[in-house]
C-alpha positions as CSV (number, residue, x, y, z in Angstrom):
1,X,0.0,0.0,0.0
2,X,1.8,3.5,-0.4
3,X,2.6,5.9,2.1
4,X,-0.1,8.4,0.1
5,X,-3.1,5.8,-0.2
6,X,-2.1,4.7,4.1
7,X,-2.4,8.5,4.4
8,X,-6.1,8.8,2.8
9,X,-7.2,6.2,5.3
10,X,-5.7,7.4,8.2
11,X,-7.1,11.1,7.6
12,X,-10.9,9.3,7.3
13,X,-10.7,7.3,10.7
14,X,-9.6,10.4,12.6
15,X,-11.7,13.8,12.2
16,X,-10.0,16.8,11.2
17,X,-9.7,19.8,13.6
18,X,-12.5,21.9,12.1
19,X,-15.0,19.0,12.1
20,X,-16.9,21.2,14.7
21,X,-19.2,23.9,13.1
22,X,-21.0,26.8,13.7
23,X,-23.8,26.7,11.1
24,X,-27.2,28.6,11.3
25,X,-30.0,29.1,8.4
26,X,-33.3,30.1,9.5
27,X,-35.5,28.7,7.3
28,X,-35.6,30.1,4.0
29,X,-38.7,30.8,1.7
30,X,-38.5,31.8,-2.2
31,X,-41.2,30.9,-5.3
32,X,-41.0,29.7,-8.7
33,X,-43.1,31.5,-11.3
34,X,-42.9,31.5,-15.1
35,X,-42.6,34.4,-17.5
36,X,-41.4,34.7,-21.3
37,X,-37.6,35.3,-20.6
38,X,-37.5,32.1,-18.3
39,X,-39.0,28.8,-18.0
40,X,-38.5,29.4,-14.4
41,X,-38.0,32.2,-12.1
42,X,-36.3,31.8,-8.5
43,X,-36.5,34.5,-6.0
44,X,-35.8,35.2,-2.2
45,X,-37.8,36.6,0.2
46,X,-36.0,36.4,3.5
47,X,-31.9,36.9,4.0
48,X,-29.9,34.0,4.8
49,X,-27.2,33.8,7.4
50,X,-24.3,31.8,7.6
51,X,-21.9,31.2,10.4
52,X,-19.5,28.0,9.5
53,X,-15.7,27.5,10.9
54,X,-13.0,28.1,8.1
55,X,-12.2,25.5,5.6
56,X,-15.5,23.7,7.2
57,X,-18.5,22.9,4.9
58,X,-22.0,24.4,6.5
59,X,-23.6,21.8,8.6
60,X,-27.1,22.3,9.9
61,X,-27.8,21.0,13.1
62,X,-31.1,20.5,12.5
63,X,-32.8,16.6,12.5
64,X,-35.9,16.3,9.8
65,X,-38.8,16.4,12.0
66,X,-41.0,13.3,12.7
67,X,-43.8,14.6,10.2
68,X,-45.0,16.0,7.1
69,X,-47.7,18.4,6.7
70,X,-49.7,17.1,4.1
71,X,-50.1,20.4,2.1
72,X,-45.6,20.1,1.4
73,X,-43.7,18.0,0.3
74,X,-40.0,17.5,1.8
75,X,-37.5,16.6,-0.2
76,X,-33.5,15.4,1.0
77,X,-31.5,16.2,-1.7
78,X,-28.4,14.2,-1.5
79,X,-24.7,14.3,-3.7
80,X,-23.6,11.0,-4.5
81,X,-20.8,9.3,-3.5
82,X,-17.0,9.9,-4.2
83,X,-15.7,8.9,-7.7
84,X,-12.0,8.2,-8.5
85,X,-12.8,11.2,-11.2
86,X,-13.4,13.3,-7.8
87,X,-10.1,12.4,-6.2
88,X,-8.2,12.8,-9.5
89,X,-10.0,16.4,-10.3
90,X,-11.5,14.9,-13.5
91,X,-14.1,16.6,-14.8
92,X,-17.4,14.5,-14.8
93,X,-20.5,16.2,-16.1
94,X,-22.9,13.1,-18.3
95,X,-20.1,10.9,-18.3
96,X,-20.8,8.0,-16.3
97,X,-18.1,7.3,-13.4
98,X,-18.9,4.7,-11.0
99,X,-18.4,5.8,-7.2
100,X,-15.2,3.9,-6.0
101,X,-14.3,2.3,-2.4
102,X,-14.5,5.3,-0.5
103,X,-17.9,6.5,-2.0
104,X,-19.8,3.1,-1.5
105,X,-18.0,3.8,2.2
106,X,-19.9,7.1,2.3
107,X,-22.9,5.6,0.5
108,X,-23.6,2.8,3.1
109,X,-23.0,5.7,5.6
110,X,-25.5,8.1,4.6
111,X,-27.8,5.0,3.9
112,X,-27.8,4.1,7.6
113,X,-28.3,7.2,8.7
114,X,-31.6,8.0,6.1
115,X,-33.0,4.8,7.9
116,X,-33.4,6.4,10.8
117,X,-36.0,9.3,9.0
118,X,-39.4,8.9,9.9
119,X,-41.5,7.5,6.7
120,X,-39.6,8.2,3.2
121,X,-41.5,6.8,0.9
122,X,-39.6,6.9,-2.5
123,X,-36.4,7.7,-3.8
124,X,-35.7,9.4,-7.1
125,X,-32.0,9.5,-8.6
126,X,-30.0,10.6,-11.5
127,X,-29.7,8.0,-13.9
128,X,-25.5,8.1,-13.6
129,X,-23.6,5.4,-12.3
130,X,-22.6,7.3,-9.4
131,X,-25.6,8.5,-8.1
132,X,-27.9,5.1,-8.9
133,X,-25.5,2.8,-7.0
134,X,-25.7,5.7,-4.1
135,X,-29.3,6.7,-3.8
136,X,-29.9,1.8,-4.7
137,X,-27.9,1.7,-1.5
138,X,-30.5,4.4,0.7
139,X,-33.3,2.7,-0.6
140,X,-32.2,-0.8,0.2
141,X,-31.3,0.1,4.0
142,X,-34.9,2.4,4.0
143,X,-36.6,-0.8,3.5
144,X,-36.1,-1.9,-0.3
145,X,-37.9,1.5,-1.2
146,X,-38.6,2.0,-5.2
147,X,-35.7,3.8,-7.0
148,X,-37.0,5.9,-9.8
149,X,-34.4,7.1,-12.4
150,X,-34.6,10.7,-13.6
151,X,-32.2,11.8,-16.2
152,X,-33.5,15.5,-15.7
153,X,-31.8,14.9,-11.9
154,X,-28.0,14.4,-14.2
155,X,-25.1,16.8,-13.6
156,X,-24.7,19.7,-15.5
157,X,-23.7,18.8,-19.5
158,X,-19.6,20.3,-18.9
159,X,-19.2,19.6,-23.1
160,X,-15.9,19.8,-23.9
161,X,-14.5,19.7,-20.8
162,X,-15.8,16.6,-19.6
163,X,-13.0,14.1,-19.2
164,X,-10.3,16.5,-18.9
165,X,-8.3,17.2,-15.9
166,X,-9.5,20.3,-14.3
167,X,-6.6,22.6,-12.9
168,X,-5.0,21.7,-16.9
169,X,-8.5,22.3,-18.5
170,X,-7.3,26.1,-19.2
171,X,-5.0,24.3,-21.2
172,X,-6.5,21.8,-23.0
173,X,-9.5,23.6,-23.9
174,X,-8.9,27.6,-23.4
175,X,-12.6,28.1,-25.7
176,X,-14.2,25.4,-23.3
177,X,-12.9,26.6,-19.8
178,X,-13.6,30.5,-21.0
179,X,-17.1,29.5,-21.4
180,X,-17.6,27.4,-18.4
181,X,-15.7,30.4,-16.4
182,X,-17.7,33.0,-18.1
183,X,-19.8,35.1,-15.3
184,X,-23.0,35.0,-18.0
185,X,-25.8,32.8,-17.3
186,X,-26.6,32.3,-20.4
187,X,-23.4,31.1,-21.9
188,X,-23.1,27.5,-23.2
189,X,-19.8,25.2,-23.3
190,X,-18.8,24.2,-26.7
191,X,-19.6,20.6,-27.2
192,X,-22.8,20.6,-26.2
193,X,-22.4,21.5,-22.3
194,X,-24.9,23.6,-20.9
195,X,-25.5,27.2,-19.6
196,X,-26.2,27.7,-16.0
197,X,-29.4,29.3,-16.7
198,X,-30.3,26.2,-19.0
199,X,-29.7,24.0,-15.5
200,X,-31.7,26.1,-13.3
201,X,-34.5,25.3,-15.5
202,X,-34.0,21.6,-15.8
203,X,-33.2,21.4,-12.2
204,X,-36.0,23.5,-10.4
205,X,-38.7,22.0,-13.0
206,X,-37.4,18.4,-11.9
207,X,-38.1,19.5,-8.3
208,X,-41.2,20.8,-9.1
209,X,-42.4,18.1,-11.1
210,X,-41.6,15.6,-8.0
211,X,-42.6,17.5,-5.2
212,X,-46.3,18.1,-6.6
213,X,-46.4,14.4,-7.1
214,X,-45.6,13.5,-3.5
215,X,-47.6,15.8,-1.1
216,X,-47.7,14.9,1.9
217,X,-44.8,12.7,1.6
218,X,-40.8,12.3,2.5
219,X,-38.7,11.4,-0.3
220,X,-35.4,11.3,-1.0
221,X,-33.7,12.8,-4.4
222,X,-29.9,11.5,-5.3
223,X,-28.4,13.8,-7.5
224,X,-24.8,15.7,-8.5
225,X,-22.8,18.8,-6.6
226,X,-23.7,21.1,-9.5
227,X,-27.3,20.7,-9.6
228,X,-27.4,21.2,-6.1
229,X,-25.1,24.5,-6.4
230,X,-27.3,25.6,-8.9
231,X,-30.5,25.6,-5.8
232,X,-28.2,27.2,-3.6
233,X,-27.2,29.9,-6.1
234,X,-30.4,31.0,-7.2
235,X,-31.5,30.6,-3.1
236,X,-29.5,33.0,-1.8
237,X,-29.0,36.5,-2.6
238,X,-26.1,38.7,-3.1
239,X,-24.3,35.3,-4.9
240,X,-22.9,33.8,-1.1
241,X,-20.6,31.3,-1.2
242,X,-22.2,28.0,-0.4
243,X,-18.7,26.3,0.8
244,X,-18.2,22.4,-1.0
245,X,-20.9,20.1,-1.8
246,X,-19.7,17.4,0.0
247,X,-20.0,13.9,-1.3
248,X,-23.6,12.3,0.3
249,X,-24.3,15.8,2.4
250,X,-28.2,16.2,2.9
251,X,-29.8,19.1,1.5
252,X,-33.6,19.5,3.0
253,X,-36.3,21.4,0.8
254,X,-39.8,21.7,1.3
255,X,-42.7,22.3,-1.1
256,X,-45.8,23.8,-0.2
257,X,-49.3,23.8,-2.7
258,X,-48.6,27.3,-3.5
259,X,-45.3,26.5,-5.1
260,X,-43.7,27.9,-2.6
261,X,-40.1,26.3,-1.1
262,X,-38.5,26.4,2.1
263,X,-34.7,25.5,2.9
264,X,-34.5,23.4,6.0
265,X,-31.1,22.0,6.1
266,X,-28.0,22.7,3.9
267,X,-24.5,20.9,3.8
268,X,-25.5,18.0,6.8
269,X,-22.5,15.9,6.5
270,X,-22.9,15.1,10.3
271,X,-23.3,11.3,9.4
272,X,-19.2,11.6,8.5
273,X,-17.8,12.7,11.1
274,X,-17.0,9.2,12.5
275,X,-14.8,8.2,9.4
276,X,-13.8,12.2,8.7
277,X,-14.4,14.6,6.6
278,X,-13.7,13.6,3.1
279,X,-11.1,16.2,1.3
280,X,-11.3,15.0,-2.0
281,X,-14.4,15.3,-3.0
282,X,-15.2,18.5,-4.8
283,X,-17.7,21.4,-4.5
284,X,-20.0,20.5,-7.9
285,X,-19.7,22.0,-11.5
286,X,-17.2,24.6,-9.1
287,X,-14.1,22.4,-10.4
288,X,-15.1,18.9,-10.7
289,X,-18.5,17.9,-12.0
């Protein structure tokens, strides 16, 4: 075994330093609407504060209560596990990495603790390798729940870039990584990738679609880090930094009948702290896909 790989391990049985975190976000209510310039329309209605340790990933401390009203539905949106792609800084987007030994680690981990939540009924996941095997492993330790497959639930489309080693992707592909770096919403990646404003849309009208299906219910959406970035961006105003997207944190969203969604718990990556934080794994379409 090399002295790096003995060095991975020993950094996951023991917790880091910063592994205890200062995190508060009152709950946190915006709407979706459509008009002609967008499919969909996300907007904030109360301020958002957040209070997190440095180089610490926000952490709610805040368990999913017991209940759901039967006029919401509460959605935990979950990243998959970690992919050798993570730890190498390859970028993802559609292609289809399977998690490796660490992430089935992390997915059997997050299972366990998902098994403990009071009455999810269903679980919904990106059709990608990475997030199937991860949200197959929550619904077989939830009580051999359904797994529904959702390719509207993939990462973000990254074109050209996909496959190439991030921190030489300037390189490789200066026309790709100008585009993906580009501040504009709108702007799509040559080879096919998409815009962030094209994600938003495909993202939020998932949600949307799945929450009005399951009122009244808990349910359980596996998905990728840049989909989830793309909630928390359009969530919060004044473009705050949401810290990583940790490999299987728990994101909790509520849906009420009047479209209306409420932010319950961001960045829960509580169910690690046994094993450690994971350092490898990579804040969504931020660097890694």
């Amino acid at each position: 075994m090399s002295a790096l790989r003995t060095a991975r391990i020993l950094s996951r049985l023991s917790p880091p330093s910063s592994s205890k975190i200062v995190f508060k976000l009152p709950e946190t209510k915006f709407n979706f609407w459509r008009n002609e310039s967008r499919k969909l329309t996300l907007t904030h209605h109360h301020s958002t504060h957040l209070f997190k340790t440095a180089e610490s990933p926000p952490v709610m401390a805040q368990s999913v209560s017991s209940s759901v009203d039967p006029t919401y539905c509460e959605i935990i949106v979950v990243r998959h596990g970690e992919t050798a792609w993570n730890v190498d800084g390859k970028i993802q987007g559609h292609l289809d990495v399977e998690l490796n030994e660490v992430g089935r680690e992390q997915a059997v981990t997050v299972a366990n603790r998902l098994s403990k939540e009071f009455g999810i009924s269903v679980v919904y996941s990106s059709d990608l390798k990475r997030a199937l095997e991860t949200a197959k492993t929550i619904a077989n330790a939830c009580g051999g729940l359904e797994v529904i497959e959702d390719p509207d639930l993939r990462e973000r489309h990254l074109g050209d870039l996909q496959g190439l080693v991030f921190r030489e992707a300037a390189e490789s592909n200066p026309k790709a990584y100008k585009a993906f770096s580009s501040q504009k919403t709108d702007q799509d990646i040559p080879g096919g990738g998409e815009s962030l404003d094209r994600l938003f849309d495909r993202c939020t009208s998932a949600l949307e679609r799945i929450g009005r299906k399951h009122k009244g219910e808990r349910i359980v959406v596996v998905t990728h880090g840049g989909l989830i970035r793309s909630l928390y961006q359009w969530a919060c105003p004044n473009n705050r930094r949401q810290g990583k997207i940790m490999n299987t944190s728990l994101n909790t969203f509520r849906l009420s009948d009047r479209d209306e969604w409420t932010m319950k718990t961001w960045g829960d990556v509580s169910h690690l702290n046994l094993t450690g934080f994971l350092q490898s794994g990579f804040g969504g379409d931020g660097n890694s896909g």
